[in-house]
N, C-alpha and C positions, 0 to 999 in steps of 0.2 A: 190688501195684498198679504200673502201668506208670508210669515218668517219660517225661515227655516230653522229644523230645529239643531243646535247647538251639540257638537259631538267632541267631550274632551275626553279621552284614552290617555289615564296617566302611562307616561313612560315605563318600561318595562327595569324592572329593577337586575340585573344579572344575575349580582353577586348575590344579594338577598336567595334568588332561585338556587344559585350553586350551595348556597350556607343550607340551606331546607334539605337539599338532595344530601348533603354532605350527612349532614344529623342526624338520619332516618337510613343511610347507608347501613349502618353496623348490625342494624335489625332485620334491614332484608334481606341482608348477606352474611350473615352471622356466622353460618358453616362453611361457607368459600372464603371467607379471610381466614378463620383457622386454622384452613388444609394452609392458605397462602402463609400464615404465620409458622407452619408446619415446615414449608418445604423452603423458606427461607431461613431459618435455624437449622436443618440440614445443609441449609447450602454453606451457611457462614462456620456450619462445626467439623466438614468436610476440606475448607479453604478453598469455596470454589469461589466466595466474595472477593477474596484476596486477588484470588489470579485474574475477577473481573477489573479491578479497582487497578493495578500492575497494568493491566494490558492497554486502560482507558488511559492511564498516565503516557504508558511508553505508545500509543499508538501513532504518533510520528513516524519513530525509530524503526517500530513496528513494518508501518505500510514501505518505509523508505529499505527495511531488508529486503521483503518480498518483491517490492520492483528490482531493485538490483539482482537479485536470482533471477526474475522472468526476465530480465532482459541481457540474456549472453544467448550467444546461437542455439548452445544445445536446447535451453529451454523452449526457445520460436520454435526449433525444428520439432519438440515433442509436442507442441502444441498444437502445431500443423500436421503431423503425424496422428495425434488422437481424433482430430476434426476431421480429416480423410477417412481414418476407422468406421468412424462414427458413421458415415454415412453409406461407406461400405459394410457394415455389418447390419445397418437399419436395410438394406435390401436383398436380404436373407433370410428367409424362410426360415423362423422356430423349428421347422417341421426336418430339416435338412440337416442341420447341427444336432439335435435330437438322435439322428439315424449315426452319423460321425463319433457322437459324447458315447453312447449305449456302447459301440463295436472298440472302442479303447480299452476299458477293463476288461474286454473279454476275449479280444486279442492276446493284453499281455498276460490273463491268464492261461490263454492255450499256448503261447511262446514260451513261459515258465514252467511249467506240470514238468515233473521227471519224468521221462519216459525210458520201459524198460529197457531199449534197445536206439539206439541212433536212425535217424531217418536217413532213408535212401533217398538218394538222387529222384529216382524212378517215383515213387509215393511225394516228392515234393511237385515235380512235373506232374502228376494224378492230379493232384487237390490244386494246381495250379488253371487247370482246364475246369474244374466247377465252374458253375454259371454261376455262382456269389463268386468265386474269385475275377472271371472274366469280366463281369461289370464293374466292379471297385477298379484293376486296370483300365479301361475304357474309363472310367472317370480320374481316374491319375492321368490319363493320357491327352483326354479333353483338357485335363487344365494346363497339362504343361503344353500342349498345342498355344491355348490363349496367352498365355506367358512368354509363350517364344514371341508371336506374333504382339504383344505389347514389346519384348524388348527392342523389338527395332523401331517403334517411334518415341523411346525414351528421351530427353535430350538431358546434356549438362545440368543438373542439379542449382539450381541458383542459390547463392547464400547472402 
């Protein structure tokens, strides 16, 4: 009958592995500890070691201000407030605010210029019938249409 053959795998030594890697670190990494020896003697000649060492001590005190601020109304409400933004302004066309951003400067440039003589009534009624000004109206006027028509299913504000 055949014996089988005998298979002993010394144990894997760890730390032994870790001491070799640790050893032979400084050589393979020679220039990346430097910059890291670099930007850690900036950080401690700066005192931005301090303010970590300060903040890790106080970070009890620390987390215990910051919840007491987020939790008074106003804070929920701004909170609830940016979270509804958020979602209304992620379904807004880059493309649309672009056309809005552009016509700001250049509105209150044309509403600032001196001009020789005062505008007429008449020349305001004119430039009021342009086809860029009738469309910007019609979209002042869509939106305060949607706005009316949200203010009447508003309700009570909950707090």
């Amino acid at each position: 009958m055949a014996l089988p053959i005998p298979l002993n795998i010394p144990p894997r030594d760890r730390a032994a592995e870790l001491r070799s890697r640790l050893e032979g670190a400084p050589e393979q990494h020679a220039e990346a500890l430097l910059s890291a020896y670099e930007v850690l003697q900036a950080m401690h000649e700066q005192g931005v070691l301090d303010i970590l060492r300060a903040g890790l001590s106080a970070k009890d005190q620390i987390l215990e201000k910051a919840v007491d601020a987020a939790n008074t109304p106003e804070a929920i409400r701004a909170i609830r407030n940016l979270l509804f933004w958020r979602s209304i302004l992620g379904s807004i066309e880059p493309g649309w605010f672009q056309g809005l951003f552009q016509a700001i400067p250049e509105g209150i440039a044309q509403a600032t210029t001196e001009r020789k003589k005062s505008v007429s009534l008449w020349q305001i009624i004119r430039r009021a019938c342009s086809r860029d000004s009738r469309r910007g109206m019609a979209a002042a006027i869509d939106f305060l249409e949607a706005f009316g028509r949200h203010l009447q299913t508003l309700k009570e504000p909950s707090r």
